[in-house]
One Martini backbone bead per residue (centre of mass of N, CA, C, O) as a GRO file, in nm:
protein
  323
    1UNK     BB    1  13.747   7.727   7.401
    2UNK     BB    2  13.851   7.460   7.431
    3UNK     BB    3  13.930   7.114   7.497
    4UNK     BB    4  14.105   7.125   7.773
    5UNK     BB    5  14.209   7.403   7.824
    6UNK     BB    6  13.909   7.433   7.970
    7UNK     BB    7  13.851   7.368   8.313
    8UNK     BB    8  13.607   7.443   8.547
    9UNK     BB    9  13.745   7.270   8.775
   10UNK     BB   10  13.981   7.404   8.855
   11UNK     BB   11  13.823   7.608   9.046
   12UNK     BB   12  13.700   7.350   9.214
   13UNK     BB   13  13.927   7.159   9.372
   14UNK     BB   14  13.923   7.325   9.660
   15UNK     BB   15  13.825   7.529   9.931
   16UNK     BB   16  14.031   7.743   9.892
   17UNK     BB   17  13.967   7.798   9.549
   18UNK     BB   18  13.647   7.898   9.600
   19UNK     BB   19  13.715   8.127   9.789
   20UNK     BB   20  13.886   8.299   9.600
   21UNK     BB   21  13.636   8.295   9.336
   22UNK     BB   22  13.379   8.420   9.507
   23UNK     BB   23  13.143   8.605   9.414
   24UNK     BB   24  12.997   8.603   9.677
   25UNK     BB   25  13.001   8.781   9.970
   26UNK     BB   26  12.935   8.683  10.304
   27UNK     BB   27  12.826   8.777  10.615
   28UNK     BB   28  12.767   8.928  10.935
   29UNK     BB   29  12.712   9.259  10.804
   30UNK     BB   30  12.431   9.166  10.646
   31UNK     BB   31  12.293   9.141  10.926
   32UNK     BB   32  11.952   9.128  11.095
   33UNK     BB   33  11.805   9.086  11.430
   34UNK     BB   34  11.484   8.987  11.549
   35UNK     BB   35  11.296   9.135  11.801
   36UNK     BB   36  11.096   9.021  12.063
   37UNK     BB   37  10.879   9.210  12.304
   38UNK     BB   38  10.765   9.251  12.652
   39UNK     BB   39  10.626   9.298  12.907
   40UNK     BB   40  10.880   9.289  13.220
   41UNK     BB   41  11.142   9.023  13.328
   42UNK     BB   42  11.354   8.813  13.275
   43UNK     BB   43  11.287   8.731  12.981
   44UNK     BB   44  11.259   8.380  12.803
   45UNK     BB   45  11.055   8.299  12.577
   46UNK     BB   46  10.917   8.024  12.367
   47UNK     BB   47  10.795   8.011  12.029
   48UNK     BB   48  10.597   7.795  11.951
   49UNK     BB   49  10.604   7.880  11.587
   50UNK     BB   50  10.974   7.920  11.646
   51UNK     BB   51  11.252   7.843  11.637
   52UNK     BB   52  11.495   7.943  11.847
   53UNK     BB   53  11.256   8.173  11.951
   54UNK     BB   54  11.200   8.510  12.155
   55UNK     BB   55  11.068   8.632  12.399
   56UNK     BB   56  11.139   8.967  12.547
   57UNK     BB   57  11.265   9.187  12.771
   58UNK     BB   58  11.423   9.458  12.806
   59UNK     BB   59  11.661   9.331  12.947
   60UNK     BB   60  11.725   9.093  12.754
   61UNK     BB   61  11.742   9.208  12.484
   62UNK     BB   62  12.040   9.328  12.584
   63UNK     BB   63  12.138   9.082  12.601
   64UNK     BB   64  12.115   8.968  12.328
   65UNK     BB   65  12.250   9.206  12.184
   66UNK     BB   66  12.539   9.149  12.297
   67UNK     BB   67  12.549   8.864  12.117
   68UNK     BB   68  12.476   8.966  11.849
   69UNK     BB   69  12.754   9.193  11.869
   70UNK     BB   70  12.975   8.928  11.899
   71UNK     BB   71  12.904   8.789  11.602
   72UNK     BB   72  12.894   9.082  11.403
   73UNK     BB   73  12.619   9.182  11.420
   74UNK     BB   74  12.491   9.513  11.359
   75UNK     BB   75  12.204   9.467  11.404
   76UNK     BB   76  11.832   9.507  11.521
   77UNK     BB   77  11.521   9.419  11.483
   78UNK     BB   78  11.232   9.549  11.665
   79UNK     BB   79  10.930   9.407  11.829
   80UNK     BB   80  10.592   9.460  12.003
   81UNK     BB   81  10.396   9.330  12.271
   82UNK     BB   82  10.132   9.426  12.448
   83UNK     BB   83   9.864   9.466  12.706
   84UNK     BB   84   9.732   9.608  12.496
   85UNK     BB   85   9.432   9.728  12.308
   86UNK     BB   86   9.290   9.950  12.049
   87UNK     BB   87   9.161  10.114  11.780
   88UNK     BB   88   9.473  10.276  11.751
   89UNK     BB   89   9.735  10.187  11.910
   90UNK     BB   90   9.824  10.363  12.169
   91UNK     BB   91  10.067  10.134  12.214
   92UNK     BB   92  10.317  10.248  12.047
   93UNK     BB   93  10.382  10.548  12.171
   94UNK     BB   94  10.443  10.508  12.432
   95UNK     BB   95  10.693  10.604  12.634
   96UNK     BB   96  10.663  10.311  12.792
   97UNK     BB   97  10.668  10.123  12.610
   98UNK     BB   98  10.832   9.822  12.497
   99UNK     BB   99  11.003   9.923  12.302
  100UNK     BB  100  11.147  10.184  12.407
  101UNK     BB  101  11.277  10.020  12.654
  102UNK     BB  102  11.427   9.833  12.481
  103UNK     BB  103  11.613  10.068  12.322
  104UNK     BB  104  11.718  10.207  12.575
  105UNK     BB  105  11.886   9.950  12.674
  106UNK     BB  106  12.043   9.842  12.447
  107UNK     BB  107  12.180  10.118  12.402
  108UNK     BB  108  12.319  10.110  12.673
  109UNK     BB  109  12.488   9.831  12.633
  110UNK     BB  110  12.506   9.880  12.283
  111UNK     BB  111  12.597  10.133  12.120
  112UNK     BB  112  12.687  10.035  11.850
  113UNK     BB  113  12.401   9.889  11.780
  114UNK     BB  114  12.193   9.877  11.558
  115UNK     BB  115  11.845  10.021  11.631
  116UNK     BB  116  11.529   9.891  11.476
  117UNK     BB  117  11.226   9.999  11.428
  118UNK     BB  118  10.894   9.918  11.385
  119UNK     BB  119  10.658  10.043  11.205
  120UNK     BB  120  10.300   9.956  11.324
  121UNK     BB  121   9.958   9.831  11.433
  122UNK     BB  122   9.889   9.560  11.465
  123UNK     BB  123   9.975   9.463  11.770
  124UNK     BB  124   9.772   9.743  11.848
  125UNK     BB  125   9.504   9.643  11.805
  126UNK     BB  126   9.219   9.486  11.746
  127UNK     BB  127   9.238   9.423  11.453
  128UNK     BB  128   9.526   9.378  11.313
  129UNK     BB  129   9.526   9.636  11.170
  130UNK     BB  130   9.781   9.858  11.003
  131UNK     BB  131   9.523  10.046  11.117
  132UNK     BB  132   9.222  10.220  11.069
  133UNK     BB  133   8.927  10.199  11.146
  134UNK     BB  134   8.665  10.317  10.879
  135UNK     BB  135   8.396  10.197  10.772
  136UNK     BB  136   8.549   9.892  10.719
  137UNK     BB  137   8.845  10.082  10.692
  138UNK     BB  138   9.162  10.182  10.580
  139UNK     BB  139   9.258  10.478  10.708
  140UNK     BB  140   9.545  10.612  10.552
  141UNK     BB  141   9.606  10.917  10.685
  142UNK     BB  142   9.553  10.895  11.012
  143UNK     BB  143   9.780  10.651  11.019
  144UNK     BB  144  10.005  10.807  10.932
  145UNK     BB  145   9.985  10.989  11.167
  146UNK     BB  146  10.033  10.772  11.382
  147UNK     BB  147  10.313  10.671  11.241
  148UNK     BB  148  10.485  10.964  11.320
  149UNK     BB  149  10.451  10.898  11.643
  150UNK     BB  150  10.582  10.633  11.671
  151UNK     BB  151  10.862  10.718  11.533
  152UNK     BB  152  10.946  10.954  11.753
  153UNK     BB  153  10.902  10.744  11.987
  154UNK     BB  154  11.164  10.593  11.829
  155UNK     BB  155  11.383  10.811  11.859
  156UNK     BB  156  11.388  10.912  12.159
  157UNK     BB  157  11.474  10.604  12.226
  158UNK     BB  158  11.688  10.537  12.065
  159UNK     BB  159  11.660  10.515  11.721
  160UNK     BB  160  11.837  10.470  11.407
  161UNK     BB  161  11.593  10.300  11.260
  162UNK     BB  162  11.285  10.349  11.063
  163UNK     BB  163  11.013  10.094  11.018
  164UNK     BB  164  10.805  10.054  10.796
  165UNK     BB  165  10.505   9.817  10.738
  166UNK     BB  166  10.200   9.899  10.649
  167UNK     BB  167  10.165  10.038  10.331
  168UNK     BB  168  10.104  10.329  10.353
  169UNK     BB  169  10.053  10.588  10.179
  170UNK     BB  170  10.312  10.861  10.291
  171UNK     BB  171  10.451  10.738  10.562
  172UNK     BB  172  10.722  10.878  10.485
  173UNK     BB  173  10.697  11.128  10.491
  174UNK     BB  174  10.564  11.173  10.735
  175UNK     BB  175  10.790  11.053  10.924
  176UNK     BB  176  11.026  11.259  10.808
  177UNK     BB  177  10.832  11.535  10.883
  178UNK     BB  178  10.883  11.432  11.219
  179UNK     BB  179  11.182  11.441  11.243
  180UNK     BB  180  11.268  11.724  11.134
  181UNK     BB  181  11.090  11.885  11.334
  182UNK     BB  182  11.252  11.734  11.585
  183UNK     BB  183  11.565  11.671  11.485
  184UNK     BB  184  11.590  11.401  11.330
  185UNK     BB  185  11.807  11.379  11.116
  186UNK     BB  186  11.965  11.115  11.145
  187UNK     BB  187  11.742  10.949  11.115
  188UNK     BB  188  11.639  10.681  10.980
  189UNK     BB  189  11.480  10.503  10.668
  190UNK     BB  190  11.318  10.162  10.660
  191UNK     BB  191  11.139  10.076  10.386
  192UNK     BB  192  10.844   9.875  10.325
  193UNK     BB  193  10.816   9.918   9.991
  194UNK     BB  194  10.764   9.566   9.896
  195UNK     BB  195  10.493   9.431  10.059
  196UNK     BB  196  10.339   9.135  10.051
  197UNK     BB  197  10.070   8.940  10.003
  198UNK     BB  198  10.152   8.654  10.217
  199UNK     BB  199  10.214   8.319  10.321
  200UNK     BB  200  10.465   8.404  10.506
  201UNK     BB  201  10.374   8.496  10.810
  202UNK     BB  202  10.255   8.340  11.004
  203UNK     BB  203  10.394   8.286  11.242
  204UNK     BB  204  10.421   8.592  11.302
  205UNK     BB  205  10.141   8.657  11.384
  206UNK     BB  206  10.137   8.448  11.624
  207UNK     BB  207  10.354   8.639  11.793
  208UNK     BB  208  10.162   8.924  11.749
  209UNK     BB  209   9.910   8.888  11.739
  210UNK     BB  210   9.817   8.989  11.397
  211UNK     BB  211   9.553   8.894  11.296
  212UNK     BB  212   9.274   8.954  11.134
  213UNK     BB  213   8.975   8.992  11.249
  214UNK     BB  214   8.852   9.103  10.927
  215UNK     BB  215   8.963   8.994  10.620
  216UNK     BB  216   9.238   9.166  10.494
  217UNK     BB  217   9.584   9.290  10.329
  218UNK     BB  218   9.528   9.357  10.024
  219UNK     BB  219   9.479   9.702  10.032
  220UNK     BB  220   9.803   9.728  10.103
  221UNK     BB  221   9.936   9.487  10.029
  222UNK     BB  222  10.042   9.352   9.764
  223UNK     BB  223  10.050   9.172   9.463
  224UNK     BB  224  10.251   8.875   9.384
  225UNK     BB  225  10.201   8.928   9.075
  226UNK     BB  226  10.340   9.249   9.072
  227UNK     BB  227  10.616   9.418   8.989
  228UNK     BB  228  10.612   9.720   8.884
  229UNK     BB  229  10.468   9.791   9.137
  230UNK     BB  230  10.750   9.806   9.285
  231UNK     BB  231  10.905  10.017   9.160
  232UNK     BB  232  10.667  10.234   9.216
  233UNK     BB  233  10.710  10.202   9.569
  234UNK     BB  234  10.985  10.275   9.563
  235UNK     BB  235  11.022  10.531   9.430
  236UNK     BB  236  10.838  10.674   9.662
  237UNK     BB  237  10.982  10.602   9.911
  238UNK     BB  238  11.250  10.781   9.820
  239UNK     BB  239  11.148  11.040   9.745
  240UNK     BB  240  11.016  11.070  10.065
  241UNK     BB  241  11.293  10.951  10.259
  242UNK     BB  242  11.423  10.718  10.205
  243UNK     BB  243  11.728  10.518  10.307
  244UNK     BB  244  11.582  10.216  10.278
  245UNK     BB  245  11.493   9.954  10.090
  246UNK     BB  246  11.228   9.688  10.058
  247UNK     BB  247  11.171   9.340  10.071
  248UNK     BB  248  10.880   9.137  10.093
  249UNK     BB  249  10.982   8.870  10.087
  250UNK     BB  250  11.225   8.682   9.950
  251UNK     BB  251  11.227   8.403   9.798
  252UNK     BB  252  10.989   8.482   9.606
  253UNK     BB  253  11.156   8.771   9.459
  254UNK     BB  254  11.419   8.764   9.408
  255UNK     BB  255  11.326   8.959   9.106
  256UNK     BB  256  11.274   9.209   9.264
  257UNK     BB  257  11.533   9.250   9.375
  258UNK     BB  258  11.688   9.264   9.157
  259UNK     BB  259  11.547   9.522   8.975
  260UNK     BB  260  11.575   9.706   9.206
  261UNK     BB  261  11.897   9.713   9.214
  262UNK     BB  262  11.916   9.785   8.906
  263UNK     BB  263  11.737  10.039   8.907
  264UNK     BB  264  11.847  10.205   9.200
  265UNK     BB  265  12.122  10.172   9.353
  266UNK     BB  266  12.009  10.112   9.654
  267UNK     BB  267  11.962  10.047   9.926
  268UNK     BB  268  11.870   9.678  10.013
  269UNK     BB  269  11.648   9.476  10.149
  270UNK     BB  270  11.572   9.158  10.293
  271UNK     BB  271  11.315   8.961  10.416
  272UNK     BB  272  11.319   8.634  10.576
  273UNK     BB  273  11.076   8.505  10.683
  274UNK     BB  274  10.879   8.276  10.864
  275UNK     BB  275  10.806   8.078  10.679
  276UNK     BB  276  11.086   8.026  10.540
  277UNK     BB  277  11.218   7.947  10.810
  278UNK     BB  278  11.016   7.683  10.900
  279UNK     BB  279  11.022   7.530  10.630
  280UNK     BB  280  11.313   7.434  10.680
  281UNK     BB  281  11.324   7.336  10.967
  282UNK     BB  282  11.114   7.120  10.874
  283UNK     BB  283  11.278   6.979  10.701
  284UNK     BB  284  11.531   6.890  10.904
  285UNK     BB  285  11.362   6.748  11.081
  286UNK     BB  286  11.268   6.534  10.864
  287UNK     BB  287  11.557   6.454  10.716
  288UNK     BB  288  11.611   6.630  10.400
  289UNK     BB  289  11.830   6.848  10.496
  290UNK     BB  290  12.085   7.039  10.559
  291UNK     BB  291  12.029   7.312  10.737
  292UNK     BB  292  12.299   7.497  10.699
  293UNK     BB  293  12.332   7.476  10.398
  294UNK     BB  294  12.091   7.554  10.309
  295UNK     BB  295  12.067   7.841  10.491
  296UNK     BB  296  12.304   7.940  10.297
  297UNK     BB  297  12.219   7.935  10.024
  298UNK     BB  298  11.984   8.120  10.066
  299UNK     BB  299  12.125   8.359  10.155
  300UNK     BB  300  12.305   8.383   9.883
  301UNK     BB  301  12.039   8.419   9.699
  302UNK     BB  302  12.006   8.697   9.828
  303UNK     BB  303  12.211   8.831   9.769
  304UNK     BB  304  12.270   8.775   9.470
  305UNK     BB  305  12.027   8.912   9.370
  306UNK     BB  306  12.106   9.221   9.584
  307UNK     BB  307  12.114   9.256   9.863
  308UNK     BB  308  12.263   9.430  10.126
  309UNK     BB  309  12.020   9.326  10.420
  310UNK     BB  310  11.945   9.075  10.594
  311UNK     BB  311  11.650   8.961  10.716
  312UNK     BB  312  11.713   8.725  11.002
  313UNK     BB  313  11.700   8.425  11.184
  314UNK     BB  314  11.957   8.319  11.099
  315UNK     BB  315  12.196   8.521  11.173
  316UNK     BB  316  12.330   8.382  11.403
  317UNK     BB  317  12.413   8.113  11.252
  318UNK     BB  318  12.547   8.217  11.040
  319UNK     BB  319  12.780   8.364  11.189
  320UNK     BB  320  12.928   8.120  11.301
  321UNK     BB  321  12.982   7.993  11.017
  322UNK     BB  322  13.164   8.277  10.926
  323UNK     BB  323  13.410   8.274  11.140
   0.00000   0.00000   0.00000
């Protein structure tokens, strides 16, 4: 069809007409929040290295979540800082651990909040590494063992999606295979399934004082070069009972999110990472961009991609330009 009959302005030429046509659409119902707990009371301390970002402890927490809550976001992934560290990270499991408490007190105030707890030992370990540390290797079978009592220990205390981020081979199985034998038949497991070796994590391991002892954490997360490998990543931990995939970071990736979507048809979260958010707020500081714009296209281009799922720090911000 020639010029002048179709012109493609006609459908972009008012704030009314772009909304009708527009093909994807985010919500606030896409988004996940990030909280992170630490032992306490009262508290909501700021985070120096993530803007307007705070540890909570497990009471101020169930307060965040019910802000969380009333601005129509779905969920909050939880996230533990102990007092305590030692070489098998035996505070990730504690009856009365941090994560835990927090569980118990958010699902209290906000009964329908869905309540996701990370699962992994990097911040309860003396080493930083997501596993076991033997004659100095990340044993995976033994780490799988103790991951599946975390998961228990965070169903116990009312989790309704248990996330592993660790990336040992297995861990989806083990971690199925006790809540099962536990009663725990629905709560679900969103896997992180694609996480890559990142240099977008910085941020994130200061909050969580999570940096590896020594070493990297390379034999056991993604190469970025990698795509055909989150395939074959995606497809097993489907296979061993996880209920939703995920990939990390979001925005270097967005073509394995694309191609995940595309080949497994199955929920699919993308987790926007801590390097991510604060490269933009770093930008928007600098006054090189208008911050909420950015954050919005972010957003859409993660959803676009595929996404069904949105794990970000940007969640109560863009929740309110969307409302």
């Amino acid at each position: 069809m020639e010029f002048p009959k179709k012109r493609m302005r006609r459908l972009r030429i008012s704030d009314g007409m772009r909304r009708l046509v527009r093909q994807t659409k985010l919500s606030a119902d896409d988004f996940v929040y990030p909280l992170f707990v630490k032992d306490g009371s009262g508290l909501k301390e700021p985070i120096s290295s993530m803007d307007d970002c705070f540890y909570f402890s497990p009471d101020t927490a169930a307060s965040e979540a019910m802000e969380v809550a009333s601005l129509g976001v779905p969920a909050v992934l939880v996230f533990g800082q102990p007092v305590k560290k030692d070489s098998t990270g035996s505070q990730a499991w504690a009856e009365n651990g941090v994560v835990q408490q927090a569980v118990e007190q958010i699902k209290r105030a906000v009964p329908e909040l869905v309540v996701i707890t990370d699962v992994c030992l990097c911040a309860y370990t003396e080493s930083g590494h997501c596993g076991v540390v033997k004659d100095g290797k990340i044993d995976n079978d033994s780490t799988c063992e103790l991951l599946a009592k975390v998961a228990l220990s965070h169903a116990q205390a009312g989790a309704d999606i248990i996330a592993p981020s660790d990336m040992m081979d297995g861990r989806v199985y083990y971690i199925r295979e006790a809540l099962e034998k536990n009663g725990f038949h629905e709560t679900a497991i969103m896997a992180y399934s694609a996480k890559y070796a990142s240099s977008f994590y910085g941020p994130f391991r200061d909050i969580a004082d999570s940096a590896p002892s020594f070493g990297d954490r390379k034999s056991y997360q993604m190469d970025p070069a990698n795509a055909d490998e989150a395939m074959a990543e995606i497809a097993l931990d489907i296979e061993e009972g996880a209920d939703i995939v995920m990939v990390k970071p979001a925005l270097a990736f967005l073509d394995v999110i694309r191609r995940a979507k595309e080949r497994f048809d199955y929920p699919l979260a993308a987790y926007n990472v801590s390097g991510e958010y604060m490269m933009l707020n770093a930008a928007a500081k600098a006054d090189v961009l208008d911050k909420d714009a950015a954050m919005m296209e972010v957003l859409y281009a993660i959803k676009r991609a595929g996404a069904d799922i949105i794990i970000t720090y940007f969640a109560k911000q863009a929740a309110k330009l969307l409302k």
